[in-house]
C-alpha positions in Angstrom: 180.1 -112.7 0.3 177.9 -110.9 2.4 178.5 -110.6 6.4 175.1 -109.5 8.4 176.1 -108.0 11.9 175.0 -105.5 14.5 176.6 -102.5 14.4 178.3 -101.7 17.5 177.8 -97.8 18.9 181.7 -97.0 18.7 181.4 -98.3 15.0 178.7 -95.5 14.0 181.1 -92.4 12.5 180.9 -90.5 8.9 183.8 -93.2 8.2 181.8 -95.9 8.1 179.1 -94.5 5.4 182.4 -93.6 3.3 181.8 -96.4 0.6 177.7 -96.3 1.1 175.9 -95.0 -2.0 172.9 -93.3 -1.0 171.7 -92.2 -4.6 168.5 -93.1 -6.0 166.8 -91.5 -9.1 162.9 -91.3 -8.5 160.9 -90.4 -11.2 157.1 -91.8 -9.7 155.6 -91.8 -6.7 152.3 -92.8 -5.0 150.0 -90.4 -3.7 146.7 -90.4 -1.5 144.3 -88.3 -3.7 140.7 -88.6 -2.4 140.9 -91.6 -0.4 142.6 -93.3 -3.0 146.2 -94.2 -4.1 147.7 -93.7 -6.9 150.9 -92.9 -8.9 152.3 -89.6 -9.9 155.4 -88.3 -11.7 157.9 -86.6 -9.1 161.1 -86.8 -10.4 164.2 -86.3 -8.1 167.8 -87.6 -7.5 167.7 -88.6 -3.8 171.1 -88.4 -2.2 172.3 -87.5 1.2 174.2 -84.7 2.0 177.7 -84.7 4.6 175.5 -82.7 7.3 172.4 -85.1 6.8 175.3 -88.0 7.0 176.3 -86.3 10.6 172.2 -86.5 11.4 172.1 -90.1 10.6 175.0 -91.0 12.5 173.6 -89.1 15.6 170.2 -90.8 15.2 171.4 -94.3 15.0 173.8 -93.7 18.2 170.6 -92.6 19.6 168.5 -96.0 19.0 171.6 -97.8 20.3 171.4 -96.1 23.6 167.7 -96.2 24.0 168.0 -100.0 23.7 167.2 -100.0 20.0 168.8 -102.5 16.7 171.5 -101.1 14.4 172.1 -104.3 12.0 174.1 -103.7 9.0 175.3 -106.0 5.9 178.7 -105.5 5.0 181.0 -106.8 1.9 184.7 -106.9 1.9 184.5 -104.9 4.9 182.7 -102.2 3.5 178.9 -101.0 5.4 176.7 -101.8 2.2 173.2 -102.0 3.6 171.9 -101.4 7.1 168.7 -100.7 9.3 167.3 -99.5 12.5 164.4 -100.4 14.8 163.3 -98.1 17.2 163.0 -100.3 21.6 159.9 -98.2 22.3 156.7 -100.3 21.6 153.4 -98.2 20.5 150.1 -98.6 19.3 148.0 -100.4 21.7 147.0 -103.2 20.6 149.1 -103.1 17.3 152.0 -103.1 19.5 153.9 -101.8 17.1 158.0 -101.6 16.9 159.2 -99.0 14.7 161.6 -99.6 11.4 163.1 -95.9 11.4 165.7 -97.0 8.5 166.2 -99.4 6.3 169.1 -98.5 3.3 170.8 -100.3 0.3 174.0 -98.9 -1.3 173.2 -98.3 -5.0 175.7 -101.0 -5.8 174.5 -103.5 -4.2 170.3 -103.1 -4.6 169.2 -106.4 -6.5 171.0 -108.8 -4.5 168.8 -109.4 -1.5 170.2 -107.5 1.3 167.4 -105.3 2.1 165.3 -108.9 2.4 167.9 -110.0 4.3 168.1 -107.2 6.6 163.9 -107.2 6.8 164.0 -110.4 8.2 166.4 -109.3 10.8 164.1 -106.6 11.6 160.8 -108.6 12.1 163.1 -111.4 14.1 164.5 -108.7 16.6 161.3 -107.1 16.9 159.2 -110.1 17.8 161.8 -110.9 20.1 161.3 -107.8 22.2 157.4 -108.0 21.7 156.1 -106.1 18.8 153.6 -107.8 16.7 154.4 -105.6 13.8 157.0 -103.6 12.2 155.7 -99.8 11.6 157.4 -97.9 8.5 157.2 -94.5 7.9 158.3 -95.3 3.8 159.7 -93.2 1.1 156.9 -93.1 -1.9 158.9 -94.1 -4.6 157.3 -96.8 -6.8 160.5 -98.6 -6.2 160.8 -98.4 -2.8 157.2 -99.3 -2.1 157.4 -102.5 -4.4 160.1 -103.4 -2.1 157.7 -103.3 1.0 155.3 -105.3 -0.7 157.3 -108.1 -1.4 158.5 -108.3 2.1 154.2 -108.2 3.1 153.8 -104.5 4.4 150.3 -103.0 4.2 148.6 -99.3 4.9 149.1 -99.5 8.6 145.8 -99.8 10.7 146.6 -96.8 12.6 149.2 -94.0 12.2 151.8 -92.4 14.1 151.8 -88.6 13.8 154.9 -87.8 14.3 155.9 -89.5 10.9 153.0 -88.1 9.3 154.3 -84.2 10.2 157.6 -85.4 9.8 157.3 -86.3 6.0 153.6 -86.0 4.9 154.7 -87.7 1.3 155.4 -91.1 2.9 153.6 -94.0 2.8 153.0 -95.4 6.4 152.8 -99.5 6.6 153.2 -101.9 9.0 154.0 -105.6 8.6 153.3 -108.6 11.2 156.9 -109.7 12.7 
């Protein structure tokens, strides 16, 4: 059985990430080639690193403080899936709430936790008055099947920021 909670700031240490599988094997990923999208090889392992475990921990204490939603999905315990959405609002009249994070542990992709943890997403962020989630996503064909099961579309307008940050993503937004 899965338990969904918020994830408290005390909680948020390299501890808690100690039974959280990371990996993902990408082998495709879309691309924007003149105007247009479409789907190249890129093959890679994705897996986080102890230092970039540190980052995320520092990042997510950082959205608690600044009014933000840590959420995670735990089982026996264990952190197995969790997500984060930024308090600031942006975009005008998007009004746009941002989804910085949104992971599954290897083990336990396929079961509907990410949906789950979507949900809780859209339902905090309507509640402090976004009309749409924005996602700075990962490319993978995998990944971006997820976001279109859960509704997400090219967002209307982009947020630098992500863009510089990681020009390979895909940048989508949902209505909450």
């Amino acid at each position: 059985m899965i338990e969904y909670r918020v994830i408290k700031e005390e909680e948020l240490t390299k501890e808690l990430f100690k039974d959280f599988i990371r990996h993902q094997v990408v082998n495709d990923c879309w691309r924007r080639e003149e105007g247009k999208w479409v789907i190249k090889p890129d093959p890679f392992i994705d897996d986080w690193t102890p230092q970039e475990y540190e980052f995320l921990v520092t990042c997510l204490k950082n959205t608690i403080r600044t009014g933000g939603f840590v959420y995670g999905a735990f089982s026996d315990g264990k952190l197995k899936g969790f997500t984060s959405v930024e308090a600031e609002i942006f975009g005008g009249e998007n009004r746009y709430a941002d989804l910085t994070c949104i992971h599954v542990s290897e083990d336990m992709r396929g079961m509907g936790i990410g949906r789950e943890l979507f949900q809780a997403d859209r339902q905090w962020a309507k509640e402090h008055g976004a009309k749409k989630l924005y996602i700075s996503a990962h490319s993978a064909v995998e990944t971006q099947a997820f976001y279109k099961k859960m509704g997400c579309a090219e967002a209307k307008e982009y947020r630098q920021e992500h863009v510089e940050q990681e020009p390979y993503d895909c940048q989508l937004e949902c209505e909450v």
